[in-house]
C-alpha positions as CSV (number, residue, x, y, z in Angstrom):
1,X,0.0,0.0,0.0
2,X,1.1,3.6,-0.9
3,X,1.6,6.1,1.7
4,X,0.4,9.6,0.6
5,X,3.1,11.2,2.5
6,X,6.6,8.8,2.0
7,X,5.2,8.7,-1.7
8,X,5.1,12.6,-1.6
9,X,8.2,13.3,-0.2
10,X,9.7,10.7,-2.8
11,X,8.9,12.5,-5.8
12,X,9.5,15.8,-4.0
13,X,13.4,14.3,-3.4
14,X,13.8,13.3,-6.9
15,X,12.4,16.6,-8.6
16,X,14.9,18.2,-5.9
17,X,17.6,16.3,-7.7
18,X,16.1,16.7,-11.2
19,X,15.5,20.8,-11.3
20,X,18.3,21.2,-8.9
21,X,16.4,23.4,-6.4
22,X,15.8,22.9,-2.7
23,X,13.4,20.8,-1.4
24,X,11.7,23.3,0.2
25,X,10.7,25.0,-3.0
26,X,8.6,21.7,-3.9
27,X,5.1,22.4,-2.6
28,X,2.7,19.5,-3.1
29,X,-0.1,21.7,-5.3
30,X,2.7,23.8,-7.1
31,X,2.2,23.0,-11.0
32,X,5.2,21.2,-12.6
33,X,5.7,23.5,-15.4
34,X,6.0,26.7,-12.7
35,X,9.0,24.7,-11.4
36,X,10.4,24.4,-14.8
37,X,9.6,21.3,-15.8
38,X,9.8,20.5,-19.8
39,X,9.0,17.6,-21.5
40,X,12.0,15.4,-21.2
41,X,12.0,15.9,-17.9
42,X,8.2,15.3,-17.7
43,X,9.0,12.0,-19.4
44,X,11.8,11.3,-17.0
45,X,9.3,11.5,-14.0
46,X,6.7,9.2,-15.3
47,X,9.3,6.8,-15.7
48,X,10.2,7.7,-12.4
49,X,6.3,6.8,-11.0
50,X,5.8,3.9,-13.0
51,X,9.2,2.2,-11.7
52,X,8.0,3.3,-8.3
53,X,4.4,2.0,-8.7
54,X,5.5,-1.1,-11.0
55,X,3.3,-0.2,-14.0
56,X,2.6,1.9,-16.9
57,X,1.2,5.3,-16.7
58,X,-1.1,5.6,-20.0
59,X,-0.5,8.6,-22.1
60,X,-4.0,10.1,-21.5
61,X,-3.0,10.0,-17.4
62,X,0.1,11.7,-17.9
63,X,-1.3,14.7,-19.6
64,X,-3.5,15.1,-16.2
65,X,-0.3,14.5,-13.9
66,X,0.4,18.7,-13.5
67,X,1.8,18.6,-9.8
68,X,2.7,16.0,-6.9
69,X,-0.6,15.7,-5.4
70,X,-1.6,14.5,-8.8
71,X,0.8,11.8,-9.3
72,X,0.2,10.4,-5.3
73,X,-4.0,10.7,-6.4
74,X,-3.1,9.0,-9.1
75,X,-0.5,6.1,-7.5
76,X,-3.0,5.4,-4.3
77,X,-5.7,5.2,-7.1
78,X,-4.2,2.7,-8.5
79,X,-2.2,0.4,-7.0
């Protein structure tokens, strides 16, 4: 089972690592493309979820994947 929280601070760790900004400049609601975030890296973190969650994220899901509290709705969803 998926814990909102350890999932959340997961993804908030690696987009830390992947924009190279503090952690602290991840909020949860905060839309990925006001942090910067292009396609490749888009890409890079549905990767990311599905190796995390241990399945594929269909295309049509991703497009509605626009911040953290997203992906975790979308993880706890379906797992």
């Amino acid at each position: 089972m998926i814990d909102r929280t350890d999932f959340a601070d997961l993804l908030r760790g690696h987009l830390s690592v992947l924009l190279d900004i503090p952690l602290d400049e991840i909020e949860d609601d905060t839309q990925f493309a006001d942090l910067g975030v292009d396609s490749l890296m888009s890409m890079e973190l549905v990767v990311y979820v599905e190796q995390k969650i241990n399945q594929e994220v269909p295309e049509d899901a991703v497009r509605m994947l626009t911040c953290i509290n997203d992906v975790v709705n979308y993880a706890v969803d379906h797992e």
